[in-house]
C-alpha positions in Angstrom: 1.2 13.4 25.9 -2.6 12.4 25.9 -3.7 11.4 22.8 -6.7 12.7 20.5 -10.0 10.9 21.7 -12.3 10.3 18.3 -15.7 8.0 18.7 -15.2 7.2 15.0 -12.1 7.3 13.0 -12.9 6.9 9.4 -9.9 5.4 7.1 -10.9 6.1 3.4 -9.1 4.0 0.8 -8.1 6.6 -2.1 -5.9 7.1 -4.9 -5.8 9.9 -7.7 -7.7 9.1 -10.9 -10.4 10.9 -13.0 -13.5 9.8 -11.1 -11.9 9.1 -7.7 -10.4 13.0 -7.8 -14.7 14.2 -8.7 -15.6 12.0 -5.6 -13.2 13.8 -3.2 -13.5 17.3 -4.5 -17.8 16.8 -4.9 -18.1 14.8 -1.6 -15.4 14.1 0.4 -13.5 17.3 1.0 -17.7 19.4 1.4 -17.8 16.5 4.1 -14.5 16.8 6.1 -15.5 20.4 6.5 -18.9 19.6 7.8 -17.6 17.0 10.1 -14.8 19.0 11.3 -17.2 21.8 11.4 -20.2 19.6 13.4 -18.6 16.3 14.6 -15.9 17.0 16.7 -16.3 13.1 17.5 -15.0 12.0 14.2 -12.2 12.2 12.1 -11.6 11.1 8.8 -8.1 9.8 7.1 -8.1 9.4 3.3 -5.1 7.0 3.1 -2.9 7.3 -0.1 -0.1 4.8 -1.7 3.4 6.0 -1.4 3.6 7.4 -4.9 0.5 9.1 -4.7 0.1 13.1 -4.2 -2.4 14.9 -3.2 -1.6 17.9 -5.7 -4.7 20.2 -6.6 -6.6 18.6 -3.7 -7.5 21.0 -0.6 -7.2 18.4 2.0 -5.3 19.4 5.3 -2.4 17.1 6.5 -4.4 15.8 9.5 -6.7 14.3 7.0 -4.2 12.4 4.8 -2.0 9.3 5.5 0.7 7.8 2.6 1.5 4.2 3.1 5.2 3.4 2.1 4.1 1.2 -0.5 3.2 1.3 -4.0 -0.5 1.5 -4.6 -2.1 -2.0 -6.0 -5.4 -4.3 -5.6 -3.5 -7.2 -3.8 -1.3 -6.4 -1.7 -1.8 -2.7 -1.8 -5.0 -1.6 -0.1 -3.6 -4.1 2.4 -0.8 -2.6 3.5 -2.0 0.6 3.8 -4.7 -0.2 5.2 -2.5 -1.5 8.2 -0.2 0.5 7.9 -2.9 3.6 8.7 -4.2 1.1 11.5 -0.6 1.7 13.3 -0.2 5.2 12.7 -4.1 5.9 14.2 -2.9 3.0 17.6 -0.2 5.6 18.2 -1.7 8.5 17.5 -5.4 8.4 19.1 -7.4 6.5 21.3 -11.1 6.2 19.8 -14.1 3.8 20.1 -13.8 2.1 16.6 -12.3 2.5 12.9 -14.5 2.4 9.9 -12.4 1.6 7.1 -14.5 2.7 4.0 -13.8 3.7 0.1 -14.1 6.9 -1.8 -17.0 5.2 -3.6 -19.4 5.4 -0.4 -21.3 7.8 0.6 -22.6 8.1 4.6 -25.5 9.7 6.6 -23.6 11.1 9.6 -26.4 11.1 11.9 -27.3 7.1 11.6 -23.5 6.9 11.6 -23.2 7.8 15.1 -26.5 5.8 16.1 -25.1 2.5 14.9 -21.6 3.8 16.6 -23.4 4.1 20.0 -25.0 1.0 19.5 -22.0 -1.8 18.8 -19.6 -2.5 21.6 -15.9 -1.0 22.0 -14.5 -4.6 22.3 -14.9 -7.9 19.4 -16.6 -5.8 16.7 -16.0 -6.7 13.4 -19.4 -5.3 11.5 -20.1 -4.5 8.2 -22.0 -5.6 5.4 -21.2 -9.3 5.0 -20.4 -11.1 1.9 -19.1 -14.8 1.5 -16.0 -15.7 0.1 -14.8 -19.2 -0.1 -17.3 -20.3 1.8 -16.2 -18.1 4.6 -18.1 -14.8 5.8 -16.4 -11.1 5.4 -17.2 -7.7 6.2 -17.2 -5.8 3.0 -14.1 -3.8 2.5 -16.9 -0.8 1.6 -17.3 -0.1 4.8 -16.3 -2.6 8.3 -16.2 -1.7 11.5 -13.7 -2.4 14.3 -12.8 -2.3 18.0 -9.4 -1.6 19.3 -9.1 -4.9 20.0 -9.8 -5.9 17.2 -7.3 -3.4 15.5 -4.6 -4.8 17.3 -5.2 -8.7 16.0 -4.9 -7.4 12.7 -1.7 -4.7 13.2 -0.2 -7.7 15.3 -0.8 -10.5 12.1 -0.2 -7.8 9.7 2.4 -9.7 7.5 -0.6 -12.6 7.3 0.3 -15.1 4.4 -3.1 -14.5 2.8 -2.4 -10.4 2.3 -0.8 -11.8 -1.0 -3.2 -14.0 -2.1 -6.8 -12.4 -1.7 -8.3 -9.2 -1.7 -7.4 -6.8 1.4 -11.4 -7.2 3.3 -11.5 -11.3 2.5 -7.8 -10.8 3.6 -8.4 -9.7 6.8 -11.5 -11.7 7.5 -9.2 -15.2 7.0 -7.0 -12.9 10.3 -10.3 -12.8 12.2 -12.0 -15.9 11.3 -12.8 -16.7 15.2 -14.0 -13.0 15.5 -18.3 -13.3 15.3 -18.8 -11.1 12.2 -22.1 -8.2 13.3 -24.4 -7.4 10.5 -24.9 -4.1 9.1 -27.3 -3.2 6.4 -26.0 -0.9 3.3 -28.1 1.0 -0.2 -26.5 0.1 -2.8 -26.6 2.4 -5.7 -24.7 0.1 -8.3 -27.2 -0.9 -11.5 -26.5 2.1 -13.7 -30.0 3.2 -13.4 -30.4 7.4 -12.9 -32.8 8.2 -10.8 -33.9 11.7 -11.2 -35.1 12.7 -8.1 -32.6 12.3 -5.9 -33.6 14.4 -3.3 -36.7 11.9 -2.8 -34.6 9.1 -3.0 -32.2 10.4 -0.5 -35.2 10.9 2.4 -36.6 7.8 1.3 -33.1 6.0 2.2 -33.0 7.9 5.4 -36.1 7.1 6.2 -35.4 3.8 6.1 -32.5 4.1 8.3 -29.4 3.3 6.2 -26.1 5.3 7.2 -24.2 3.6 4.5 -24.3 4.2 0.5 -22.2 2.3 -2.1 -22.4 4.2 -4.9 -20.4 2.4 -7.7 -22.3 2.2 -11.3 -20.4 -0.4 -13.4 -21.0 1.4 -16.7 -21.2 4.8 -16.1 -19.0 6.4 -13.5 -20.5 9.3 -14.2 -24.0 8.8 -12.3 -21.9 8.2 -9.4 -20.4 11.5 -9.4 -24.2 13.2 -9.8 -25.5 11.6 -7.2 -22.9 12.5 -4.6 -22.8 15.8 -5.8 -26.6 16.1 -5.3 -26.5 14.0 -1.7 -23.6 16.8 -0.4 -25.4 19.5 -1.9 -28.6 18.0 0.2 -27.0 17.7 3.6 -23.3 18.4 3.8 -23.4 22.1 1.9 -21.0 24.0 4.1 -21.2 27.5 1.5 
């Protein structure tokens, strides 16, 4: 049987919780629609801990993977994380994975552009951080080949998947893989700004396909602005 072709195969770290349910019903569901709707090209997974549900959600099977492990920090994200990398190697073939959180938001149409411009072989990409004096892709959002994908599904039960947080995790797998730069807005200094349709042209404008949109204090500015970003270009209604 020929497998499902994808250019993109988003794998969204989730788990049920009073803000993280607002950010998939405001944002994440409105954009699984639109994508389904407009970009055949991508699919997106929302990958759940085994003891999670996805009761009073409206998220269709295709779109939702269970790990068959408890939900945690360390080793948690981890193993699911993997875990979703096997099921997608035996279920598709694609270009790359971008494994992302529930807490960022994306601008589809950069989001093919960088796609179409990083190779399908050795990409690791992201936005990079430094751990230990070592270089990672931020567990916000990396990118990855096949290749790639298969170095990690292949050291999956890696020593350091206890010790460290899943993206410095698997950066410590691929330490001889060249890390590729990626830029990213970060919305994260509790500040509200009110016009956020402005702000949203102005970060398209400057290119950006990738959000982070995680307010330390108030939560609740994260779910306004991804309610106003969908509203502004993923409105399906």
């Amino acid at each position: 049987m020929d497998k499902t072709s994808y250019d993109i195969i988003m794998t969204v770290i989730a788990s049920r919780g009073e803000i993280y349910d607002q950010l998939i019903i405001e944002y994440w569901i409105p954009m699984i629609r639109f994508v389904n709707s407009h970009y055949p090209s991508i699919h997106i997974i929302m990958m759940f801990g085994k003891d999670d549900t996805t009761s009073g959600l409206t998220l269709k099977d295709k779109n939702i993977f269970y790990g068959t492990k408890p939900d945690s920090l360390v080793p948690g994200i981890y193993d699911k994380t993997l875990e979703c990398f096997k099921h997608i190697e035996s279920s598709f073939q694609y270009k790359h994975i971008l494994r992302t959180n529930v807490s960022s938001f994306f601008i589809i149409d950069h989001l093919l552009k960088y796609s179409k411009s990083l190779s399908n072989s050795n990409i690791y990409a992201g936005f990079i951080g430094i751990h230990l004096n070592m270089s990672f892709c931020s567990g916000s959002g990396f990118w990855l080949s096949p290749d790639i994908v298969k170095q990690l599904i292949y050291n999956q039960h890696h020593e350091d998947r206890n010790t460290f947080p899943d993206d410095v995790a698997i950066s410590r797998i691929l330490k001889n893989v060249p890390r590729t730069k990626l830029p990213r807005f970060d919305l994260v200094y509790d500040i509200d700004i009110r016009d956020k349709y402005k702000l949203l042209k102005d970060i398209i404008h400057k290119g950006m396909y990738h959000i982070r949109i995680k307010n330390s204090k108030n939560r609740q500015l994260d779910i306004d602005y991804v309610k106003s970003f969908t509203k502004i270009l993923y409105h399906t209604n």
